[in-house]
VMD Tcl script that draws the C-alpha trace (Angstrom):
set ca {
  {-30.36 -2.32 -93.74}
  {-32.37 -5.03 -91.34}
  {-29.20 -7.39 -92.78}
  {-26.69 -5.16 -91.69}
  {-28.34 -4.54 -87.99}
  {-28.54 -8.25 -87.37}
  {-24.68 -8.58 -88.55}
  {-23.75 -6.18 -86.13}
  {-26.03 -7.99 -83.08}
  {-23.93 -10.73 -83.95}
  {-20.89 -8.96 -83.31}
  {-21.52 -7.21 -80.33}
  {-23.09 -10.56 -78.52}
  {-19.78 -12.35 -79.57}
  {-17.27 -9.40 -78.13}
  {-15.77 -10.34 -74.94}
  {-17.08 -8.59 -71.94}
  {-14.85 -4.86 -71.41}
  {-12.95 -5.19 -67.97}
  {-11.40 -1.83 -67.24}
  {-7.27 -2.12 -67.02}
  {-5.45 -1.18 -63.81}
  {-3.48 1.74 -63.26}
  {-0.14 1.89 -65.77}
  {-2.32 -0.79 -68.15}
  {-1.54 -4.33 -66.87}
  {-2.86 -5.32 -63.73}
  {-2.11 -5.71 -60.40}
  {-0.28 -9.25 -59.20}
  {-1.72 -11.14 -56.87}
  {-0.49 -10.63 -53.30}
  {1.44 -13.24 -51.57}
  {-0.04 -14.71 -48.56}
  {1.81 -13.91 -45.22}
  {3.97 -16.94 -44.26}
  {2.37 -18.29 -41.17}
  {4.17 -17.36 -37.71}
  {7.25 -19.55 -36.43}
  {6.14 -21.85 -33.06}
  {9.49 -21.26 -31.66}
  {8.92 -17.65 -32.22}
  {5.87 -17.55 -30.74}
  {6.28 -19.83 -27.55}
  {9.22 -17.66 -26.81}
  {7.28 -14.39 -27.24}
  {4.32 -15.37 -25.15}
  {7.10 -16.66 -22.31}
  {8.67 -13.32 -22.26}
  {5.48 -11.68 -21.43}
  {4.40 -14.30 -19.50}
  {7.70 -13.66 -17.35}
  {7.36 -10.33 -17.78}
  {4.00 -9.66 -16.23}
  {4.90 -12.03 -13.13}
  {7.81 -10.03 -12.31}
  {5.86 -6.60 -12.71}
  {3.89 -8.30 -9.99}
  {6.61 -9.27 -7.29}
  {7.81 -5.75 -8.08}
  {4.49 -4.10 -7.07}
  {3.44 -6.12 -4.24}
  {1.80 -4.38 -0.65}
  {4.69 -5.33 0.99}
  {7.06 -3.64 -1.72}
  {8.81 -0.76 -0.83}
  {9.22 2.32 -3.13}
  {13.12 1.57 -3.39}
  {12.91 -1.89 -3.50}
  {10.45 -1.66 -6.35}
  {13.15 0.75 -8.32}
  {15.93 -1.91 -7.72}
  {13.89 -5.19 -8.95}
  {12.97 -2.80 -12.20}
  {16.97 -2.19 -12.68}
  {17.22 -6.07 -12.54}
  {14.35 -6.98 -14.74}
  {15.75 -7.62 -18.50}
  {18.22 -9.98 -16.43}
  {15.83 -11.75 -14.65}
  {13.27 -12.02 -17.57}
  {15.58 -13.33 -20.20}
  {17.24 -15.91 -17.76}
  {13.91 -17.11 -16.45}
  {12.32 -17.66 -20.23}
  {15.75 -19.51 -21.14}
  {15.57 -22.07 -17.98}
  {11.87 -22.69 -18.54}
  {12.15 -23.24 -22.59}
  {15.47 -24.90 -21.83}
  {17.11 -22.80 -23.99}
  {20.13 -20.10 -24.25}
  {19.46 -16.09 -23.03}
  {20.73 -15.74 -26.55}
  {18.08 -17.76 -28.17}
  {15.27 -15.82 -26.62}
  {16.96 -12.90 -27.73}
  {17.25 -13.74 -31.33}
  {13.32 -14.89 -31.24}
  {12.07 -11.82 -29.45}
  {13.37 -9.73 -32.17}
  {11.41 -11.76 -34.86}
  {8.02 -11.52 -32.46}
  {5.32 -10.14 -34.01}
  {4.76 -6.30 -32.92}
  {2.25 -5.41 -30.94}
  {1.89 -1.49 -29.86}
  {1.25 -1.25 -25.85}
  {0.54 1.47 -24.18}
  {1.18 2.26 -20.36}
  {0.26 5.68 -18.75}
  {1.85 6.70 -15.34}
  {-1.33 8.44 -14.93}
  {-0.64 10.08 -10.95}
  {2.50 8.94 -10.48}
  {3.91 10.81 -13.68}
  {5.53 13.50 -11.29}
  {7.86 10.77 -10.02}
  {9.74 10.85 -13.28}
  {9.03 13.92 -14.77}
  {10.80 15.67 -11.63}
  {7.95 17.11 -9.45}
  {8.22 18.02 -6.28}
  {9.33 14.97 -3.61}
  {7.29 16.00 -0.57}
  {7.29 19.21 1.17}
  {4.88 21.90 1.40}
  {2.95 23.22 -1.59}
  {3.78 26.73 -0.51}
  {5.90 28.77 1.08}
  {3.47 31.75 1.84}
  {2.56 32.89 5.47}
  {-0.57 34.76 6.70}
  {-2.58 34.65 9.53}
  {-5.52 32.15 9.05}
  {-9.67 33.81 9.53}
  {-11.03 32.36 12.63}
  {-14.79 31.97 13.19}
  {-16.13 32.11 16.11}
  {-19.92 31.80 18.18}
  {-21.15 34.73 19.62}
  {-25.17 35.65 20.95}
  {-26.85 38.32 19.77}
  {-30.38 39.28 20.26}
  {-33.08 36.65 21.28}
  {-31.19 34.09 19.14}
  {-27.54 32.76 18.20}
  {-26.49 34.14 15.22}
  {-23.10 33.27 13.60}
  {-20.98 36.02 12.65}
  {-17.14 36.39 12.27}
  {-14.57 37.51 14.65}
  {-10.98 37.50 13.35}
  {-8.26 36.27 15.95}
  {-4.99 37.96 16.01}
  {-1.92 35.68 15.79}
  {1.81 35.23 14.07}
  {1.79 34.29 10.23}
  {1.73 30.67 10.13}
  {2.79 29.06 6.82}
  {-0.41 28.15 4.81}
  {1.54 25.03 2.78}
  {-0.25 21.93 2.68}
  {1.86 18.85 3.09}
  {2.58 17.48 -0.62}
  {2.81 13.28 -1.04}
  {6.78 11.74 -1.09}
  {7.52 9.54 -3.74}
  {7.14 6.46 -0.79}
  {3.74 7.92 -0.03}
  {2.16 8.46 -3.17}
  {3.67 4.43 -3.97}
  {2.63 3.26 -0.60}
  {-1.47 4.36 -1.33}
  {-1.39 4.01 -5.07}
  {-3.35 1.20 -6.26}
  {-1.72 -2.21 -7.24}
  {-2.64 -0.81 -11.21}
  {-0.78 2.50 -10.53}
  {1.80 0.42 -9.17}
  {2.23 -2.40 -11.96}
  {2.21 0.61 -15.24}
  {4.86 2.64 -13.10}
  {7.13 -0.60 -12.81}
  {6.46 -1.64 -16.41}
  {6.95 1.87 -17.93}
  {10.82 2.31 -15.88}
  {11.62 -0.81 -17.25}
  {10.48 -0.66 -21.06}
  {11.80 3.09 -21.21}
  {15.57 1.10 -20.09}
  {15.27 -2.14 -21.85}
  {17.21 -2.34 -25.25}
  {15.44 -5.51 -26.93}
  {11.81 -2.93 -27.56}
  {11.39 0.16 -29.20}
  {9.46 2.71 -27.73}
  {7.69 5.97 -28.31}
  {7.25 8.62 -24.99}
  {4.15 11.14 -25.29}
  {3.05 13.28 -22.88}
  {-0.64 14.60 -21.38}
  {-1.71 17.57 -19.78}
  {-2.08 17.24 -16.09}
  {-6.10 16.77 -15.65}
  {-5.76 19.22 -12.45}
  {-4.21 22.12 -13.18}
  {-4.29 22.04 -17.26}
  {-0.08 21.97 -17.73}
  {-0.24 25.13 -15.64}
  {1.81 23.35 -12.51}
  {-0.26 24.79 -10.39}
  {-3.69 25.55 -8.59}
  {-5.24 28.15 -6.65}
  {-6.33 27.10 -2.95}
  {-7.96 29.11 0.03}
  {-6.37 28.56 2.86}
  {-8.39 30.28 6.12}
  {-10.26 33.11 4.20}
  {-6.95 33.85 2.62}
  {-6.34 32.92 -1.57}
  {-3.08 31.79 -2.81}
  {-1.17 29.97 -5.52}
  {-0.09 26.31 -4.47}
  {2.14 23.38 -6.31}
  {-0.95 21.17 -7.76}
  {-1.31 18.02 -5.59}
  {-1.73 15.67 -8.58}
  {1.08 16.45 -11.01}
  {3.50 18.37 -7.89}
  {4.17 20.89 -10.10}
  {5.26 18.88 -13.12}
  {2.49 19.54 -15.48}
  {2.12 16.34 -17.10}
  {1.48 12.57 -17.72}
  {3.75 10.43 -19.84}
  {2.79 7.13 -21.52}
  {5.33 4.94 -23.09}
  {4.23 3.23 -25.84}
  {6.29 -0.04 -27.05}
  {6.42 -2.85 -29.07}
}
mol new
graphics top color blue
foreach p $ca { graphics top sphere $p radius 0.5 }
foreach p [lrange $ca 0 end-1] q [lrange $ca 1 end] { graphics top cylinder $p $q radius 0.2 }
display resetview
């Protein structure tokens, strides 16, 4: 018995240590490393951005007018492609051909404010249409003391409206960041050499509702919400 223990110590020590099989029975092959990047690929790549962002800022300068702005977006695939050919000394249809084997990289760009520009809200104007005649307040003494008390004014209807922002206005005080993702986001949602994806974002204002409630001179009404003019929502482009 002690004999046939020992014998089968002997075989167990000698057995070759159990490594579990991968799924189907045979394992998995090794995966093949990633070939590294092209240099042409990626010296083209980086110019087109490169050009890219210094157009988006010529495009959004203080100086820049709304419509201005619009046309040097219309032109920027042109002037982008030509620019990275003279500088690499290469064709337009070289950097093509290389952009399209870049490496993708998801970017995202939010109109954020300006969102109503595109999305067709309302280009200036009032942000309602409603007449009333406005509360007045007025001083009066009473007593030993001045007290402040009420003392409505009678008068035509006046509209109650508040002036909404023009599509030159709101581009003419928007920030130089506003500016630059507006610019960049017309021109990715037109160019043909990126791929993109549009979502959109309830207005932070008004909730998608397109509108707000305001109290105009003791009276309450329904007006167009100043931040989304009535369109409801944000977009973001995202491309590649």
């Amino acid at each position: 018995m002690k004999r046939a223990w020992a014998l089968l110590s002997l075989v167990l020590v000698a057995a070759p240590a159990f490594a579990p099989a991968s799924a189907g029975g045979q394992d998995a092959p090794p995966k093949e490393p990633a070939p590294p990047p092209d240099p042409f690929v990626v010296k083209v790549t980086e110019m087109v951005r490169a050009r890219l962002a210094a157009n988006i800022a010529l495009a959004t300068g203080s100086k820049v007018k709304f419509e201005e702005a619009v046309a040097k977006t219309a032109k920027l695939e042109e002037t982008v492609l030509a620019e990275s050919a003279e500088k690499l000394e290469i064709s337009v249809d070289q950097v093509k051909d290389a952009w399209a084997k870049r490496e993708r990289k998801p970017h995202k760009v939010g109109y954020g404010d300006g969102s109503w520009v595109v999305l067709g809200g309302q280009d200036g104007g009032l942000d309602s249409s409603v007449k009333g005649t406005p509360v007045k307040e007025e001083l009066l003494p009473s007593g030993p003391s001045i007290l402040t008390r009420r003392k409505p004014q009678p008068g035509e209807p006046v509209p109650l409206g508040a002036p909404l922002k023009t599509r030159e206005e709101w581009w003419a005080t928007s920030t130089a960041a506003e500016r630059g993702a507006f610019v960049e986001g017309e021109f990715v949602r037109k160019w043909k050499l990126v791929e993109t994806k549009e979502e959109n974002k309830k207005c932070s204002k008004c909730s998608a509702k397109g509108t707000v409630n305001a109290n105009r001179g003791g009276i309450g009404l329904v007006v167009v919400c100043p931040r989304c003019h009535g369109a409801k929502e944000d977009l973001i482009v995202t491309y590649e």
